[in-house]
C-alpha positions as CSV (number, residue, x, y, z in Angstrom):
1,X,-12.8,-15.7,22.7
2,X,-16.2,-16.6,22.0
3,X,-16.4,-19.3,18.7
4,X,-18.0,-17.5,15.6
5,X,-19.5,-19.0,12.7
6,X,-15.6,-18.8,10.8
7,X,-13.6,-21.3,11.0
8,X,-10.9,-19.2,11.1
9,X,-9.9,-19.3,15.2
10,X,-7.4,-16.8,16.6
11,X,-5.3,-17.7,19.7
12,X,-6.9,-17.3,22.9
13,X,-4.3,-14.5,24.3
14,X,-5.2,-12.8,21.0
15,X,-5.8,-9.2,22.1
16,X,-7.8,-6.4,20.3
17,X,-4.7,-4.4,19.7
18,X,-2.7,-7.8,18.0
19,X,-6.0,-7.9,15.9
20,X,-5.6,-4.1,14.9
21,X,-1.8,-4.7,13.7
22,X,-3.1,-7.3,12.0
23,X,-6.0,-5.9,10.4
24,X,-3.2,-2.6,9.1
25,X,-0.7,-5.9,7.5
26,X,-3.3,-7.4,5.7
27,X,-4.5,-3.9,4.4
28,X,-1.0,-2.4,3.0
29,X,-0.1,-6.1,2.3
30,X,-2.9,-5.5,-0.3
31,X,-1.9,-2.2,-1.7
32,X,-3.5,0.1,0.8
33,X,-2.5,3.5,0.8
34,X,-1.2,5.4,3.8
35,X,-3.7,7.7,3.8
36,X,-6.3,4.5,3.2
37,X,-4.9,2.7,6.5
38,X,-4.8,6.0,8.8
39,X,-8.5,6.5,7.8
40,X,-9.6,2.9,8.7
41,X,-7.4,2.8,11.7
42,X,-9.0,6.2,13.0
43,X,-4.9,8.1,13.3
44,X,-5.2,11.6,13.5
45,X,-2.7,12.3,10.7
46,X,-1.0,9.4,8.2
47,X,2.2,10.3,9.8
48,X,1.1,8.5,12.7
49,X,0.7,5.3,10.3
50,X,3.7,5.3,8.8
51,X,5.7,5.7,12.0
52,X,3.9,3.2,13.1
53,X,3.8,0.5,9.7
54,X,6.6,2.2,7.7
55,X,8.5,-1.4,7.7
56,X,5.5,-3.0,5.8
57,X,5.4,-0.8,3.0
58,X,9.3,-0.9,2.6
59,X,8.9,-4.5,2.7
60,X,6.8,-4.4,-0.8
61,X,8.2,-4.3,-3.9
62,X,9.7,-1.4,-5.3
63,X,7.6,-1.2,-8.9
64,X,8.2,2.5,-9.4
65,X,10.9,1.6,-12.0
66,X,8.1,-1.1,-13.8
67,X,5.6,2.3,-13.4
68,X,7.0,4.5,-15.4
69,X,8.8,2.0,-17.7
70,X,5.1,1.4,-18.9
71,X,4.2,5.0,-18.8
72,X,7.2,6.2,-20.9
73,X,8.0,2.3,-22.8
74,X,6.5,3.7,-26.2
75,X,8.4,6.7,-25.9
76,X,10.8,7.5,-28.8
């Protein structure tokens, strides 16, 4: 690959699809949606993402428990 004004550098086998599954990790690694990936990535359906990235969002966290612990918290 051509040299860019970055001075980030990607190998030079790098491919176009490597930088697509990249592009999706950095996105759900951030707290994208499903349905916010599939749209950037141009699926058809989100189902298509999450077969696809599924292992990346189970990866994450679980904060539902934290979610609703702060929802419901004050609750008598």
């Amino acid at each position: 690959m051509a040299k860019s004004g970055s001075k980030a550098r990607v190998p030079e086998d790098t491919t176009m699809h490597d930088l697509r599954h990249f592009y999706a990790s950095v996105l759900i690694k951030n707290g994208a949606t499903p349905k916010q990936v599939q749209k950037r990535l141009g699926h058809a359906k989100p189902s298509i993402t999450l077969n696809v990235y599924t292992h990346l969002w189970e990866a994450e966290e679980d904060r539902t428990a934290g979610m609703m612990e702060a929802t419901l918290g004050d609750v008598p």
